[in-house]
C-alpha positions as CSV (number, residue, x, y, z in Angstrom):
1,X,40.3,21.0,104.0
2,X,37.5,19.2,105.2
3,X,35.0,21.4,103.6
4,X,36.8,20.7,100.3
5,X,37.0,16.9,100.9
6,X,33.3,17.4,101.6
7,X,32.6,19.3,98.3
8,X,34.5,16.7,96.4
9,X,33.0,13.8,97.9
10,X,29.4,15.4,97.0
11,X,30.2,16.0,93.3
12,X,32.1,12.7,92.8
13,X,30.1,10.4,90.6
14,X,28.5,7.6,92.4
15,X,29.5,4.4,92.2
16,X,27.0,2.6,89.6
17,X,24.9,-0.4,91.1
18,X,26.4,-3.9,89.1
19,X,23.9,-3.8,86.2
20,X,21.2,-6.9,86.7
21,X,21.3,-9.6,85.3
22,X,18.8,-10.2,82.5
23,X,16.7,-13.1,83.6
24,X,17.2,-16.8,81.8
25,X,15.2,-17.9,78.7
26,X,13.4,-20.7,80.1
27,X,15.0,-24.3,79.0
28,X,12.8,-26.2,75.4
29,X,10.2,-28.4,76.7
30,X,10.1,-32.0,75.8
31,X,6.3,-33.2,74.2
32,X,5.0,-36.3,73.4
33,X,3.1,-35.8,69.8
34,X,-0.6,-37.7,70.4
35,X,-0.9,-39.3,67.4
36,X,2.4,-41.2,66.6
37,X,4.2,-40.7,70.2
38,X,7.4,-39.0,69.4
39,X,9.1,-36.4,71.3
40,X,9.9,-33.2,70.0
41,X,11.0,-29.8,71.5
42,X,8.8,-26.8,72.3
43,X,10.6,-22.8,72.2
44,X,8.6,-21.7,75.3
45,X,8.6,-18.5,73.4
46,X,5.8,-19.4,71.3
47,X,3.2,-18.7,73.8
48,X,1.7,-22.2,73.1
49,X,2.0,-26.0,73.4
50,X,1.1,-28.0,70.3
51,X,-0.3,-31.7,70.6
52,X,1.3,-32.7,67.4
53,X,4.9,-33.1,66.0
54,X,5.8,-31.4,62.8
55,X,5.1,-34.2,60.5
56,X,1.7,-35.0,62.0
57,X,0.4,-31.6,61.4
58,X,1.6,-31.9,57.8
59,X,-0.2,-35.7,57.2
60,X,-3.7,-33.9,58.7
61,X,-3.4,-31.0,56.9
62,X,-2.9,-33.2,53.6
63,X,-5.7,-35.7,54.5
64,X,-8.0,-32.7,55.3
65,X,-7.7,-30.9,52.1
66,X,-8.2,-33.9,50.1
67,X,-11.4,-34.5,51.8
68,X,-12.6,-31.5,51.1
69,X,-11.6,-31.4,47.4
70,X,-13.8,-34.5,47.1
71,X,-17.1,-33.5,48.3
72,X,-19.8,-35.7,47.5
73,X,-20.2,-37.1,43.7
74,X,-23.0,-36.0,41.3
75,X,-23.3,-36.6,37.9
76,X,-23.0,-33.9,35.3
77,X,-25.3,-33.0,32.1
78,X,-24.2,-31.6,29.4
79,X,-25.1,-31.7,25.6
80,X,-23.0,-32.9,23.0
81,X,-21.3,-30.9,20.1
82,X,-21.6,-33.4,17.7
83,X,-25.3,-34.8,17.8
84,X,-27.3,-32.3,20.7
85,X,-28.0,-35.0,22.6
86,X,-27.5,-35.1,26.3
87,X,-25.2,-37.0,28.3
88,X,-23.8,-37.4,32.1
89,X,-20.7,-38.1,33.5
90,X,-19.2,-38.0,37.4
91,X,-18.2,-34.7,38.5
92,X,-14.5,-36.5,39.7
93,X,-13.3,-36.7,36.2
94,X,-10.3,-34.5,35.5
95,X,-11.9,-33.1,31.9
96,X,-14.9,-32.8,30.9
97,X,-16.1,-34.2,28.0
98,X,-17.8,-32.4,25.2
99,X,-19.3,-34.9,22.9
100,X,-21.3,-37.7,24.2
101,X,-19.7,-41.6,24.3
102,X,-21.3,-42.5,20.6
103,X,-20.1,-39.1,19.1
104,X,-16.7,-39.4,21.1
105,X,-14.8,-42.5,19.3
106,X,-15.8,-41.2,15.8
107,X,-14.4,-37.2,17.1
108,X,-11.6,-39.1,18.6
109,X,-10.5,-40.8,15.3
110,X,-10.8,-37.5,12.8
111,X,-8.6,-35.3,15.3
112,X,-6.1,-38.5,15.4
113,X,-6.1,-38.7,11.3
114,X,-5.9,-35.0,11.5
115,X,-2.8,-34.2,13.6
116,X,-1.2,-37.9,13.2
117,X,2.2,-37.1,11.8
118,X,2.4,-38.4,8.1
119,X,5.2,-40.7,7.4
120,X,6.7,-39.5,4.3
């Protein structure tokens, strides 16, 4: 009986070891943003520690792009349609012109006559 008792003993399963415990996510940070001084979490996960809050980010990103949209201003030369004459303007105008500022008023008032709607 002993040798059996032996035997069974050998081809018993083991008892498993109590499975580890997965190690804790590390607890958010607290940061202080530079510019404005207001505290906002950080995930530890992200491998990184920003200097600015959220809203920060977004008011330098904003002022940065408009800064470079603006570039310096130069003025542009172009002819007119009307008379072949040349004329400048600032680059920073939304449209540019095509007839120069004598031809414009008079090109201005035929398209308004033109496409005015006519009271009947």
């Amino acid at each position: 009986m002993k040798l059996l008792d032996k035997i069974r003993g050998f081809l018993r399963p083991e008892e498993e070891p109590e499975a580890s415990k997965a190690p804790e996510a590390p607890a958010p940070l607290k940061k202080a943003c530079r510019q404005c001084g207001k505290t906002f979490t950080v995930d530890p996960a992200w491998g990184f520690v920003p200097t600015f809050c959220k809203d920060c980010k977004q008011k330098m990103a904003k002022e940065k792009e408009t800064a470079q949209r603006k570039g310096p201003l130069r003025d542009i030369r172009r002819t007119c349609k009307a008379c072949g004459k040349f004329f400048t303007f600032p680059s920073d105008t939304l449209h540019y012109p095509s007839y120069c500022p004598d031809c414009r008023k008079r090109h201005q008032s035929a398209m308004k006559k033109k496409y005015s709607r006519k009271k009947a």
